[in-house]
PASEBA-1860 file (N, C-alpha, C; in nm, 3 decimals):
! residues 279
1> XXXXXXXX> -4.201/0.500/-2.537/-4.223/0.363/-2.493/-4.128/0.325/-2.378 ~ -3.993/0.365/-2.377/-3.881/0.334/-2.305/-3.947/0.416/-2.154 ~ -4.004/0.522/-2.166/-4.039/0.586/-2.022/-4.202/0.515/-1.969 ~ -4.237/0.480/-2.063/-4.368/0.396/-2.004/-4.304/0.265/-1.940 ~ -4.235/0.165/-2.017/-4.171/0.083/-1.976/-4.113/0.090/-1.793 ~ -4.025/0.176/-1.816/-3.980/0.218/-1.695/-4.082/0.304/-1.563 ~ -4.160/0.338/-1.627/-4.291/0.349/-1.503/-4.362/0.223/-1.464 ~ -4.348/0.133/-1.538/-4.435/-0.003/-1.490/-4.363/-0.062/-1.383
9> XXXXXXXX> -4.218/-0.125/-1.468/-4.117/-0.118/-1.366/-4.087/-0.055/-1.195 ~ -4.071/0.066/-1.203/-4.117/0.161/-1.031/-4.243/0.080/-1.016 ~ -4.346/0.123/-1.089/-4.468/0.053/-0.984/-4.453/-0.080/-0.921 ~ -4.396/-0.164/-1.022/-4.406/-0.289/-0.960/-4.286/-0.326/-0.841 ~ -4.226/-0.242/-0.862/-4.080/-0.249/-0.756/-4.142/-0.206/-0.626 ~ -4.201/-0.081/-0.668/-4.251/0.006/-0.476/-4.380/-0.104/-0.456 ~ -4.438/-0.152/-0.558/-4.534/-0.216/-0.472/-4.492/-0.360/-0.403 ~ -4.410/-0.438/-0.535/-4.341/-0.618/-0.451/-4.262/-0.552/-0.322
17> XXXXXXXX> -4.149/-0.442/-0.326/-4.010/-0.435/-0.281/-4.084/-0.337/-0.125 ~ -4.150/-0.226/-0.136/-4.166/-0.086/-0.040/-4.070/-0.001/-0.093 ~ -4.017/0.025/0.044/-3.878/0.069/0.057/-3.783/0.026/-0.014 ~ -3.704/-0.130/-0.026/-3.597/-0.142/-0.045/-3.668/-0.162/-0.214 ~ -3.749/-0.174/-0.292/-3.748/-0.191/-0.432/-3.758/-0.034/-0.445 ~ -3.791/0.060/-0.398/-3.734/0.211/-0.415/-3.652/0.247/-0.393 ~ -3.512/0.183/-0.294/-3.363/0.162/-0.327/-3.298/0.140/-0.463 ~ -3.377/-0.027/-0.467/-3.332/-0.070/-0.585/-3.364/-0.008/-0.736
25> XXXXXXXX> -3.432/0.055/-0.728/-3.524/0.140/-0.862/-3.389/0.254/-0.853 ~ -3.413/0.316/-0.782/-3.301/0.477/-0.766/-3.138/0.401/-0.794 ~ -3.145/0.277/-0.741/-2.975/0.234/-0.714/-2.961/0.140/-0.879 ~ -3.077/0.102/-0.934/-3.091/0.092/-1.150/-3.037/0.227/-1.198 ~ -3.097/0.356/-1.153/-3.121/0.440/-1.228/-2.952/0.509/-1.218 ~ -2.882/0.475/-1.131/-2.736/0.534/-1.065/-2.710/0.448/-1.187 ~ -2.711/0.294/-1.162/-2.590/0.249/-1.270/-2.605/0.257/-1.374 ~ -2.763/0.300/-1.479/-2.765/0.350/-1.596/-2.694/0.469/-1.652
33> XXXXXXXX> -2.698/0.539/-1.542/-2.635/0.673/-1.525/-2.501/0.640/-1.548 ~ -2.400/0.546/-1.468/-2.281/0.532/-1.493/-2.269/0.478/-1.605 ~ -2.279/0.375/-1.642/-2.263/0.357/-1.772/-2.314/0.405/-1.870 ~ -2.388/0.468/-1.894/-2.376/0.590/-2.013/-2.264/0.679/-1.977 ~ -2.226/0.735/-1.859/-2.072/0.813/-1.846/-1.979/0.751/-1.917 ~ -1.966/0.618/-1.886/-1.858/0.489/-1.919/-1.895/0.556/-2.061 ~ -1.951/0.538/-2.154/-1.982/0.518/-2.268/-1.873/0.696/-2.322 ~ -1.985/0.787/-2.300/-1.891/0.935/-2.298/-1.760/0.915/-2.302
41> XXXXXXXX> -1.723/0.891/-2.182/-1.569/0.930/-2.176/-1.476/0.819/-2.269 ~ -1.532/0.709/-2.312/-1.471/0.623/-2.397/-1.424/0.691/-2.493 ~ -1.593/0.748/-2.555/-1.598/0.802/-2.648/-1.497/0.921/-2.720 ~ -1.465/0.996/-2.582/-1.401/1.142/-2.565/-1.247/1.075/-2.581 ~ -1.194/0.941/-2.612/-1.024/0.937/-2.583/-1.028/0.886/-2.434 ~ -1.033/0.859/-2.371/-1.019/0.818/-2.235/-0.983/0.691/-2.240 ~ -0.894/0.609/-2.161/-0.861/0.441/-2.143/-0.963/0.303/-2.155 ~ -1.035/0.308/-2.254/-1.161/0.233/-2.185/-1.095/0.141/-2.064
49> XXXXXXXX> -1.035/0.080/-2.047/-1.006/-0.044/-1.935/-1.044/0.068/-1.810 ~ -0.953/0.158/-1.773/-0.924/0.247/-1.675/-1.062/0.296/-1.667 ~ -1.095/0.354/-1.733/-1.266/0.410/-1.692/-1.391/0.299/-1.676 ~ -1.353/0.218/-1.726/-1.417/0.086/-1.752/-1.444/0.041/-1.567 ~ -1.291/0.019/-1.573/-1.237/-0.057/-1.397/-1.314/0.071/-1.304 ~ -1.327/0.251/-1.312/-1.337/0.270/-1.193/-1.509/0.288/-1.200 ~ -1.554/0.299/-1.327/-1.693/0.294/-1.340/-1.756/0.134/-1.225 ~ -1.700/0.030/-1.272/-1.739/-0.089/-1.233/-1.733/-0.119/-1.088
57> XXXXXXXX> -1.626/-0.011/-1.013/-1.599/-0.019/-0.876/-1.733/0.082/-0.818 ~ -1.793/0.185/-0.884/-1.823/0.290/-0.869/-1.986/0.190/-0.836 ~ -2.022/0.113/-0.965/-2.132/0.059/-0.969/-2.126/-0.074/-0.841 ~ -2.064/-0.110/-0.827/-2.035/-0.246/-0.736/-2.091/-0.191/-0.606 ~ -2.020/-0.031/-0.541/-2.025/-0.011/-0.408/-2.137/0.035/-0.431 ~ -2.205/0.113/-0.505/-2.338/0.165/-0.515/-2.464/0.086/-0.529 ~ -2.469/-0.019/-0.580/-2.537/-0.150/-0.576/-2.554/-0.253/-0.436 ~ -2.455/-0.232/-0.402/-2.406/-0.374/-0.240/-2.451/-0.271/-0.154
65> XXXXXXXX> -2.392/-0.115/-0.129/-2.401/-0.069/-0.018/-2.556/0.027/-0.007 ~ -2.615/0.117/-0.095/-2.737/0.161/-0.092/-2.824/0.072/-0.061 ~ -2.827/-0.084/-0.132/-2.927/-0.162/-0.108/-2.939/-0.222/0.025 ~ -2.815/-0.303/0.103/-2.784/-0.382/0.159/-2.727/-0.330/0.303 ~ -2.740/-0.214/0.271/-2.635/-0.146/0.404/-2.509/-0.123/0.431 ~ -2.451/-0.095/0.505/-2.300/-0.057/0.544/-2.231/-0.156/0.628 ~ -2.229/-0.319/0.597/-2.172/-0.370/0.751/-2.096/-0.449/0.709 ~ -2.023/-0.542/0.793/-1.950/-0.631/0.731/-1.964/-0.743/0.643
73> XXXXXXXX> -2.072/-0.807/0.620/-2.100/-0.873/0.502/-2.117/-0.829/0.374 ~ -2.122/-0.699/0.389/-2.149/-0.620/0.237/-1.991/-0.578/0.195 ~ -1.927/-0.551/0.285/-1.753/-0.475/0.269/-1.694/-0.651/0.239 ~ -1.744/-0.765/0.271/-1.676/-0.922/0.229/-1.724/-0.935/0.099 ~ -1.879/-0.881/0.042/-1.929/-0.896/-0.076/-1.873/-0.775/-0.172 ~ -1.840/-0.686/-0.145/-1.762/-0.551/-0.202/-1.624/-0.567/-0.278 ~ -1.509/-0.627/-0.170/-1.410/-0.674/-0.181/-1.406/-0.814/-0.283 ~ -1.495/-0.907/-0.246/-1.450/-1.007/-0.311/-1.501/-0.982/-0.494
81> XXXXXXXX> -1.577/-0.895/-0.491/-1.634/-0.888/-0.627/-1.502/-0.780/-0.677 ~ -1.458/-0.725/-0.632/-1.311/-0.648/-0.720/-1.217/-0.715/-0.688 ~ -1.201/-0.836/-0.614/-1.095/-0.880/-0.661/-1.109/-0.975/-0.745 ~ -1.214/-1.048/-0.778/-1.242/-1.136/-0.862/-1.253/-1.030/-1.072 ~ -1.337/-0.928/-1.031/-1.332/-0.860/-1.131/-1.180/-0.818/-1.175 ~ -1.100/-0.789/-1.058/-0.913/-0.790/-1.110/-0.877/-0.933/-1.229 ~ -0.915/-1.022/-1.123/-0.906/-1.129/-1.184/-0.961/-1.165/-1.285 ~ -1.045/-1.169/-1.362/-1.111/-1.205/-1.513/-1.036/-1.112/-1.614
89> XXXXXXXX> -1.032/-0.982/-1.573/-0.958/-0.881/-1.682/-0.827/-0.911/-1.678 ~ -0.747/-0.942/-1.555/-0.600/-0.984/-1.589/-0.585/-1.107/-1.724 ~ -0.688/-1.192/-1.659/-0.689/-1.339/-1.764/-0.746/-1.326/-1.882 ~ -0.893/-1.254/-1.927/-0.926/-1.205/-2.046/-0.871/-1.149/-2.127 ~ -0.806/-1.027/-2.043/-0.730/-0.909/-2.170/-0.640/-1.007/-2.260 ~ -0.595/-1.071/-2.217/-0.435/-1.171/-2.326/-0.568/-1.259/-2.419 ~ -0.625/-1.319/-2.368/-0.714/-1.430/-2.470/-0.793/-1.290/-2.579 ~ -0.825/-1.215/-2.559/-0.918/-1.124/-2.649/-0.861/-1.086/-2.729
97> XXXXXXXX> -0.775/-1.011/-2.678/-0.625/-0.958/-2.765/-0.585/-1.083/-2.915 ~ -0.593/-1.172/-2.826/-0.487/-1.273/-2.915/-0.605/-1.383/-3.006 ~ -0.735/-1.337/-2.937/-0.853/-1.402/-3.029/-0.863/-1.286/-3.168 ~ -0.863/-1.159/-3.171/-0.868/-1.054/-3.275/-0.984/-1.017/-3.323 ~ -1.041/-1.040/-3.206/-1.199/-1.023/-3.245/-1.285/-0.886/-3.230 ~ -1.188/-0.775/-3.178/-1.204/-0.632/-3.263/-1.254/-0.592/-3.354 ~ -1.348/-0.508/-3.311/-1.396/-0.400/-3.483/-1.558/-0.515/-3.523 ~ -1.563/-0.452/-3.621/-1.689/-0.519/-3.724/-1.712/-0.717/-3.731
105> XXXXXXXX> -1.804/-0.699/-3.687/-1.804/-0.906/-3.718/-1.833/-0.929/-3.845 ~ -1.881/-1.042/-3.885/-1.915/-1.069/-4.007/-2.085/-1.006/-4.043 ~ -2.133/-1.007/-3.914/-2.295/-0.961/-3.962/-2.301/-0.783/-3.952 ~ -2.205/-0.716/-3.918/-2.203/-0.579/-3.853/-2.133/-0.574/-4.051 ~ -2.038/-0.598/-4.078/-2.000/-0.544/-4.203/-2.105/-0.532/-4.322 ~ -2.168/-0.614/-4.316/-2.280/-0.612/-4.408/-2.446/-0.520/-4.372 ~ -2.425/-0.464/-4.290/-2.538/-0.402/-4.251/-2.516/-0.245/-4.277 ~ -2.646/-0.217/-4.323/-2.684/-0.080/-4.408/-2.584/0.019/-4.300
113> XXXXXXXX> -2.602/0.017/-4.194/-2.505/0.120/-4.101/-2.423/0.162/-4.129 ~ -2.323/0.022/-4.078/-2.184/0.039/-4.106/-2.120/0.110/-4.260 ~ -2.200/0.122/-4.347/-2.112/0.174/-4.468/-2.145/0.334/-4.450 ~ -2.165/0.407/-4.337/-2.222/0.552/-4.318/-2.088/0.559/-4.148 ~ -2.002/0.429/-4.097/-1.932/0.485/-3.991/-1.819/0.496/-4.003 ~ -1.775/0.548/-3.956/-1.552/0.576/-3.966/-1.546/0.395/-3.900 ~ -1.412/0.348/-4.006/-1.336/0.285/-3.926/-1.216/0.279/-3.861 ~ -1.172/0.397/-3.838/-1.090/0.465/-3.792/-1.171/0.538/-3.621
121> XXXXXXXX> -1.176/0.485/-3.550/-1.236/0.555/-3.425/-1.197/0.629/-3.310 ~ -1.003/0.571/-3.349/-0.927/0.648/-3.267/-0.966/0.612/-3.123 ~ -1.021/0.446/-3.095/-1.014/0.400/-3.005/-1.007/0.225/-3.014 ~ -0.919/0.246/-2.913/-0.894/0.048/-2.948/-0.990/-0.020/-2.883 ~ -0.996/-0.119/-3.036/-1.179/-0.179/-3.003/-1.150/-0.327/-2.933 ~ -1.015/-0.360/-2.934/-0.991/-0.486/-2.817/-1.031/-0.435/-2.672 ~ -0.984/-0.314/-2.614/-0.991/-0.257/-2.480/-1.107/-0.261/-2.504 ~ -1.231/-0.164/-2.557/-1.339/-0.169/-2.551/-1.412/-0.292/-2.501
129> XXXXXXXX> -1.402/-0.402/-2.613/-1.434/-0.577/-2.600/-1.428/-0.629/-2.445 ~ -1.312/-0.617/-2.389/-1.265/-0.613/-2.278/-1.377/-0.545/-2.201 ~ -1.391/-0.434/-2.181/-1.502/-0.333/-2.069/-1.621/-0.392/-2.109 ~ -1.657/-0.433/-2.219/-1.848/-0.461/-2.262/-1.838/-0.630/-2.174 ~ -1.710/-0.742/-2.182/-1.698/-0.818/-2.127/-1.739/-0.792/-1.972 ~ -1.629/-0.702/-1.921/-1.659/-0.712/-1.734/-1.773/-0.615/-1.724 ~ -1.852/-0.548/-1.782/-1.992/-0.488/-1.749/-2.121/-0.602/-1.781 ~ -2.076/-0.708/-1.859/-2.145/-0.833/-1.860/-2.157/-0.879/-1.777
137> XXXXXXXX> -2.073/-0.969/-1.693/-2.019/-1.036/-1.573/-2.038/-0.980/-1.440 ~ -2.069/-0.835/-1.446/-2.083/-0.796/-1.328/-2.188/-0.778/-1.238 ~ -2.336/-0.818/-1.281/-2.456/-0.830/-1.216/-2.467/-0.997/-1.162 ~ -2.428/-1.044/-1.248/-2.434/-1.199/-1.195/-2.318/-1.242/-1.111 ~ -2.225/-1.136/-1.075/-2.095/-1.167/-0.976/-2.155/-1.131/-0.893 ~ -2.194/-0.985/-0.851/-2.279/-0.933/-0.749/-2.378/-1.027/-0.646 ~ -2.423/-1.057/-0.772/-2.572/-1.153/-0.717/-2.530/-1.241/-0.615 ~ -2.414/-1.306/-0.656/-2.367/-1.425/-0.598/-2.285/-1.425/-0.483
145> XXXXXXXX> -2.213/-1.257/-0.480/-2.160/-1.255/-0.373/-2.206/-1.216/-0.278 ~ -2.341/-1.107/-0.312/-2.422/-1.117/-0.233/-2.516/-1.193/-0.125 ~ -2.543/-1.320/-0.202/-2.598/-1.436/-0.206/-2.531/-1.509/-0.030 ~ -2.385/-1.542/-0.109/-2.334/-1.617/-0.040/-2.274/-1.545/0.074 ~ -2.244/-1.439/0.097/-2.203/-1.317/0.234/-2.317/-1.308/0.315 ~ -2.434/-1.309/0.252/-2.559/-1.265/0.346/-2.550/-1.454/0.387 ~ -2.565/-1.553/0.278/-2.619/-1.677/0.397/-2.541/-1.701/0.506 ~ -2.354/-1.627/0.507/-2.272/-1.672/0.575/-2.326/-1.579/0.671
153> XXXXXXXX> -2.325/-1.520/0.657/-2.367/-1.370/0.787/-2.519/-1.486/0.902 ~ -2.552/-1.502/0.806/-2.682/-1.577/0.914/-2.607/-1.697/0.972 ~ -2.556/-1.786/0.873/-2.527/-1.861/0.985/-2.406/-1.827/1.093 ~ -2.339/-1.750/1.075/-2.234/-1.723/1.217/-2.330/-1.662/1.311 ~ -2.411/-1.555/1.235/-2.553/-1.465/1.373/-2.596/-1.620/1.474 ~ -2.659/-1.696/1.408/-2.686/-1.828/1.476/-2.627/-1.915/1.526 ~ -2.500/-1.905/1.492/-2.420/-2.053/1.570/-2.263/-1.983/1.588 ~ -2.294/-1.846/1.641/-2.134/-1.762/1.706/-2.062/-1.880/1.763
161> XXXXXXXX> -1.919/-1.777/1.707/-1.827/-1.857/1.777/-1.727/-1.947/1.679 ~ -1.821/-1.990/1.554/-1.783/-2.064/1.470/-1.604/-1.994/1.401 ~ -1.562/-2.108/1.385/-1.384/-2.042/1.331/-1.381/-2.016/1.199 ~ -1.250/-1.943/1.140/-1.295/-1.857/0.971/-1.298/-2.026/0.898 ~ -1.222/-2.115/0.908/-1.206/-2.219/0.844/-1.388/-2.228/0.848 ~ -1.448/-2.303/0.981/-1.597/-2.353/0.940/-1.651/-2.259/0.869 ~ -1.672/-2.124/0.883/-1.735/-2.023/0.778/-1.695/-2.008/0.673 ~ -1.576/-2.068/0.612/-1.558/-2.101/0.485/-1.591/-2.207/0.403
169> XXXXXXXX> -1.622/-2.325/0.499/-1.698/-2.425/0.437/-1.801/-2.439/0.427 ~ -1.879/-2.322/0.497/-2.028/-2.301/0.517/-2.028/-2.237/0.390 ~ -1.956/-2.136/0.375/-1.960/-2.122/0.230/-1.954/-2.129/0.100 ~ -1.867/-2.269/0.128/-1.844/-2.328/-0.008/-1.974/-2.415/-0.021 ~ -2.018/-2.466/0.068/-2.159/-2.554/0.052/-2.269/-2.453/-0.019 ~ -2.272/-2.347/0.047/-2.367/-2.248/-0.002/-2.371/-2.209/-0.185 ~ -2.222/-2.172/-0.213/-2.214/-2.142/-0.343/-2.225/-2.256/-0.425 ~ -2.177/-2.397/-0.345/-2.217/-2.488/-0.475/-2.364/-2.500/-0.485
177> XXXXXXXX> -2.508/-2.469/-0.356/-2.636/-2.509/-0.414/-2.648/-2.404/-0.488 ~ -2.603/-2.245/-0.522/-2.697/-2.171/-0.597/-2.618/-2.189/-0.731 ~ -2.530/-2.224/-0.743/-2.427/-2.273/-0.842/-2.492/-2.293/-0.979 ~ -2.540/-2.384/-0.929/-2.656/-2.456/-1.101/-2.741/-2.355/-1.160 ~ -2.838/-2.281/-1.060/-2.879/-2.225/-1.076/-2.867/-2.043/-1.199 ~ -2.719/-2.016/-1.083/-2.638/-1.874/-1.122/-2.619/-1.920/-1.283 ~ -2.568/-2.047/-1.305/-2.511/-2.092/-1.460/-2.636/-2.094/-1.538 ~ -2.715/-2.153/-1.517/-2.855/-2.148/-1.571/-2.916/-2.050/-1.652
185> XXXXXXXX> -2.879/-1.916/-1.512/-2.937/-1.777/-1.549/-2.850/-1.788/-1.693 ~ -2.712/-1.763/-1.652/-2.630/-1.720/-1.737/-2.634/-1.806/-1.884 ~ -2.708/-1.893/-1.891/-2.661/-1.980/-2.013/-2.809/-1.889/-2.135 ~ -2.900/-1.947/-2.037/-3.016/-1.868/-2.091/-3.074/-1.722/-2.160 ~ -2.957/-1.616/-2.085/-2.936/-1.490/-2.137/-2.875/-1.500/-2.222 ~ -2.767/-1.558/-2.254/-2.697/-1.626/-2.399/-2.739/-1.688/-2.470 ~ -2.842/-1.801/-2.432/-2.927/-1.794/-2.534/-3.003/-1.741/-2.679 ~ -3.058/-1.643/-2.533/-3.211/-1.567/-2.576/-3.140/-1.403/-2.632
193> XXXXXXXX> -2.972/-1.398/-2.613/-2.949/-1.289/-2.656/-2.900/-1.320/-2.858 ~ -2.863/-1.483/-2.857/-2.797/-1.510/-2.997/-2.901/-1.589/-3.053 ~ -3.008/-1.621/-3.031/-3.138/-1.674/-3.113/-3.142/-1.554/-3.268 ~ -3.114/-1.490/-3.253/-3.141/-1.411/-3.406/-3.002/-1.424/-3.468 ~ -2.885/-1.437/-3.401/-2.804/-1.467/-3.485/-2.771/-1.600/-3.531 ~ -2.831/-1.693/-3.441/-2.827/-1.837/-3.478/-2.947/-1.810/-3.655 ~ -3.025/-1.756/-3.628/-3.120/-1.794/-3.739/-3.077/-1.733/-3.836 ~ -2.981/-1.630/-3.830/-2.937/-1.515/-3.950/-2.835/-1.644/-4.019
201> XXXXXXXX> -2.745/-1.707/-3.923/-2.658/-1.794/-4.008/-2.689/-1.926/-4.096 ~ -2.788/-1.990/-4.015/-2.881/-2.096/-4.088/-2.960/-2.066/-4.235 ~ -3.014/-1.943/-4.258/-3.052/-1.889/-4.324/-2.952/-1.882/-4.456 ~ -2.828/-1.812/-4.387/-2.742/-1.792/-4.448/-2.662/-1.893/-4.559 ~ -2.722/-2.043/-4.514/-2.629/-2.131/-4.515/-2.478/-2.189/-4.507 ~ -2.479/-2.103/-4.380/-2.312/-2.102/-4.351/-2.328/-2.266/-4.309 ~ -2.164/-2.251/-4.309/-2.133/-2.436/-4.273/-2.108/-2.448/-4.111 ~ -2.082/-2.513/-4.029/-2.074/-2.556/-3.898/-1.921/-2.494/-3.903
209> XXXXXXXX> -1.799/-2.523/-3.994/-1.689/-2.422/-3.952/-1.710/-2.280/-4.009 ~ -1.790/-2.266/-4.006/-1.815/-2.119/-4.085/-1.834/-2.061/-3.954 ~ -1.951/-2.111/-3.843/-2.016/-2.033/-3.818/-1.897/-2.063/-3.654 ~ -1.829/-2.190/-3.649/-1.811/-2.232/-3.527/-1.663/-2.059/-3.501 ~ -1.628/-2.051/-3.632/-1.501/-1.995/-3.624/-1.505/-1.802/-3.690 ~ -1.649/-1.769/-3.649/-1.763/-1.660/-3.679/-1.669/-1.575/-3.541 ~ -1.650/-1.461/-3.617/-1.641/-1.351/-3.503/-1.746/-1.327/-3.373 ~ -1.890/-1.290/-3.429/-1.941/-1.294/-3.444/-2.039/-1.387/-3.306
217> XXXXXXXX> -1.989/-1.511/-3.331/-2.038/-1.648/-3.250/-1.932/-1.604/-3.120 ~ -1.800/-1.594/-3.153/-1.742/-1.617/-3.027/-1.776/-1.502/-2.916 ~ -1.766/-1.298/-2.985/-1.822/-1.271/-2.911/-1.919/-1.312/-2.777 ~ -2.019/-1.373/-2.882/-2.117/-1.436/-2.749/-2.123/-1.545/-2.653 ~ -2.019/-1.605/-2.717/-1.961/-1.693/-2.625/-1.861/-1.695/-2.510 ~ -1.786/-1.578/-2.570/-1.682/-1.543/-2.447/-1.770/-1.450/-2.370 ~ -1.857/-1.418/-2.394/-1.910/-1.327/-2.304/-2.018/-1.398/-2.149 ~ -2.065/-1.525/-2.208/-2.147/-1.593/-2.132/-2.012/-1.719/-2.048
225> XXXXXXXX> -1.886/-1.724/-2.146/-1.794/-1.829/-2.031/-1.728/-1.698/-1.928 ~ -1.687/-1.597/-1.938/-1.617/-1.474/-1.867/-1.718/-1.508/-1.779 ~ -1.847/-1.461/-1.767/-1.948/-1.461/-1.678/-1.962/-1.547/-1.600 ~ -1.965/-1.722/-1.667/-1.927/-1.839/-1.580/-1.806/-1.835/-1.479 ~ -1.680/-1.800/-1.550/-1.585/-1.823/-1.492/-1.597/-1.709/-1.341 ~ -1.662/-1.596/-1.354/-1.694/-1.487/-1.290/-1.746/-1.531/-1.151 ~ -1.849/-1.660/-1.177/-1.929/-1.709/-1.093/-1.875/-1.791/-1.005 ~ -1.795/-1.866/-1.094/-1.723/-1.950/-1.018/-1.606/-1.940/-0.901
233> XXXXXXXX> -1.567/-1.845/-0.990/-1.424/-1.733/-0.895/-1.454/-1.662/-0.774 ~ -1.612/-1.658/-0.775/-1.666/-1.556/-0.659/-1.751/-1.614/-0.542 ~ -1.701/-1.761/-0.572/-1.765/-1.823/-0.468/-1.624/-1.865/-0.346 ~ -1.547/-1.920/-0.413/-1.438/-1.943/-0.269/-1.377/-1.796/-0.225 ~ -1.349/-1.696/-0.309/-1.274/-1.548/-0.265/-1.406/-1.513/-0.200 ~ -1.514/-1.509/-0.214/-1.647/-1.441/-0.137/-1.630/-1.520/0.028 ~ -1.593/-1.644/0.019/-1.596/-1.702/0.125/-1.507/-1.703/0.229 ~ -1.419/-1.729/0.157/-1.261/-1.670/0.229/-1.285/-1.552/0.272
241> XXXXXXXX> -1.325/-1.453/0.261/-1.293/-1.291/0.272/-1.435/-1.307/0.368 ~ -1.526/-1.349/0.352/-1.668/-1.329/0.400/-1.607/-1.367/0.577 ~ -1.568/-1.492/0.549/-1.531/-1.546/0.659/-1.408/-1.468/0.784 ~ -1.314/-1.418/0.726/-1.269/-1.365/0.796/-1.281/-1.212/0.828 ~ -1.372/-1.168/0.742/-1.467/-1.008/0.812/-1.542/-1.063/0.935 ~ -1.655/-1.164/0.902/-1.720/-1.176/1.019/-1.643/-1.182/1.133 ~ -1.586/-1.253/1.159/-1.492/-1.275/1.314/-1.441/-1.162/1.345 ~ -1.435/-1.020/1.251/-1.368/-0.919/1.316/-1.424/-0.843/1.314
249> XXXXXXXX> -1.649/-0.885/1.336/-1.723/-0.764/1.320/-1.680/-0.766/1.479 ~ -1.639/-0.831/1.613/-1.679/-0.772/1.754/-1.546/-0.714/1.758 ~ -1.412/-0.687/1.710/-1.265/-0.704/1.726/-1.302/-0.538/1.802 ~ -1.251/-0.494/1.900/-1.214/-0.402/1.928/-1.176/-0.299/1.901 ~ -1.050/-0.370/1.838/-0.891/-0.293/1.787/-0.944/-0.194/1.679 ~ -1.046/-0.304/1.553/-1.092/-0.284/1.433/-1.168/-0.153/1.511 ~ -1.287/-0.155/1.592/-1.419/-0.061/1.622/-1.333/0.033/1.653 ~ -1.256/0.075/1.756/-1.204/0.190/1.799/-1.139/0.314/1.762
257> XXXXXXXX> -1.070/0.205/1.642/-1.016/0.358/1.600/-1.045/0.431/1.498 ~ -0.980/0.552/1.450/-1.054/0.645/1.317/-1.064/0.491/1.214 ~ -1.137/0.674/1.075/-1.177/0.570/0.992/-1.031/0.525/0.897 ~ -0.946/0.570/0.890/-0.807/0.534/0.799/-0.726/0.443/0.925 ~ -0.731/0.489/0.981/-0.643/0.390/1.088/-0.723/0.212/1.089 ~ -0.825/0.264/1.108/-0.948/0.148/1.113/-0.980/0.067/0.982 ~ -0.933/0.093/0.869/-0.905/0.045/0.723/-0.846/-0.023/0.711 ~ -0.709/0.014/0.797/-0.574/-0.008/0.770/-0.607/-0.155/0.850
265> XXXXXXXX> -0.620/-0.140/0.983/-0.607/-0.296/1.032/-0.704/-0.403/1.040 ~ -0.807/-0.344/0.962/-0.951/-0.398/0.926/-0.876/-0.481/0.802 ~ -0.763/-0.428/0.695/-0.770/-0.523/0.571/-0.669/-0.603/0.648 ~ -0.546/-0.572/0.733/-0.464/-0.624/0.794/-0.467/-0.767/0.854 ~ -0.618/-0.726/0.924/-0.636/-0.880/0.973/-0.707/-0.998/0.919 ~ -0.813/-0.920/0.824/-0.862/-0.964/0.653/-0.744/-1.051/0.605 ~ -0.668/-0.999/0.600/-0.549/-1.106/0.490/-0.462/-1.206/0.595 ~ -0.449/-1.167/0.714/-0.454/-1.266/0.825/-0.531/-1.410/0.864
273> XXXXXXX> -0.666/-1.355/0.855/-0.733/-1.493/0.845/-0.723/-1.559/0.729 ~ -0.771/-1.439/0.617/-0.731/-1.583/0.509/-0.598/-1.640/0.500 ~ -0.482/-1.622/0.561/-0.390/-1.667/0.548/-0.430/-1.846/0.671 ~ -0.479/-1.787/0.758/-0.531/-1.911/0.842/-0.622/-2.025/0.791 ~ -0.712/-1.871/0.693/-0.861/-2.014/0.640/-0.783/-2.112/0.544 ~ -0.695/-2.083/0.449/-0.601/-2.148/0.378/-0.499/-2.203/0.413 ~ -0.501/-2.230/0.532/-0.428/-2.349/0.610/-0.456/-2.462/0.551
END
């Protein structure tokens, strides 16, 4: 069923998309691929965070750049989505940790499974929590930074000349209209992902602190605010950074030289402007 599924899928991609939905089909099938690796090497003893973080970098550039191309709005949408992804795991890891919401919930202990698995796994299931968190968050960061790099990219193509400050406010206008929207998505997948556990507890007749203070519940809740907060974080760093790539797609200095030399003063002047746009 899963390979029929996924043939409907291709068809309908090469036929809406051409070309670029046969990007996007091959550039699905890469990040399924990675994350089942992610999954392996967890499995094998490996850091989840650490494999977690380079899997997620691995999927980010492979997603922005196969689809979207190689130019400077995609390297502003690249960047700002790992540094924002730095950012949620710096701030998450302490709240997860200190929430203790590791291991078995209340509906996982009672299910026929679990009395057939080790609880002993010889892997820490906070780190884990942590990686299933930023592999959540990370299609709807994408989206957005995508979103908002490509509208900035059009409007500087159209009205050159413009300074990193105005292309940063072009961008903050931008991320607040898709704003409602991005949250929307996100509220709704949370939804439609805890509708069976809302009904398992009702059923249950748990009480309102039963269920408010449910392992269980919060999972899915921290998983849909991480994602918010994800969204939110990736609209001014997308803009900031968006803004001061563009101005240094004509720079000279940047075009001329190798590619490590050309890195080097490509991020150089990157953290230059934003030091200006944040004037």
């Amino acid at each position: 069923m899963i390979i029929k599924l996924m043939i409907v899928l291709f068809v309908l991609m090469l036929v809406v998309g051409g070309n670029r939905g046969l990007d996007s089909f091959f550039a699905l099938i890469r990040t399924m691929l990675a994350f089942l690796a992610n999954i392996y090497l967890i499995s094998w003893g490996t850091p989840p965070i650490l494999t977690t973080a380079l899997v997620s970098i691995f999927v980010v550039v492979t997603v922005i750049y196969f689809q979207n191309g190689f130019n400077g709005k995609m390297h502003a949408a690249t960047f700002s989505v790992v540094i924002v992804l730095g950012m949620i795991m710096v701030s998450a890891g302490p709240l997860l940790w200190s929430a203790g919401i590791s291991g078995y919930d209340e509906i996982e202990q009672y299910e026929e499974i679990s009395m057939y698995l080790s609880a002993d796994l010889q892997v820490s299931m906070s780190a884990v929590m942590l990686s299933a968190v930023m592999l959540g968050l990370l299609g709807a960061v994408i989206d957005t930074a995508v979103a908002i790099t490509t509208a900035m990219n059009e409007v500087y193509v159209n009205r050159n000349g413009l300074s990193p400050a105005q292309l940063f406010r072009s961008g903050m206008t931008i991320g607040k209209d898709i704003l409602g929207t991005t949250m929307n998505t996100l509220f709704f997948a949370g939804i439609g992902e805890g509708i069976m556990l809302a009904v398992l507890f009702m059923r249950n007749g748990d009480t309102f602190s039963e269920i408010i203070n449910s392992k269980a519940l919060f999972r899915e809740v921290s998983g849909m605010v991480m994602g918010a907060a994800g969204c939110l974080l990736i609209i001014p760093v997308s803009s900031i950074i968006c803004a001061s790539c563009l101005t240094l797609s004509q720079d000279k200095e940047v075009c001329d030289k190798n590619m490590l030399r050309k890195c080097y003063i490509y991020c150089k002047k990157v953290l230059k402007n934003v030091k200006n746009v944040l004037k």
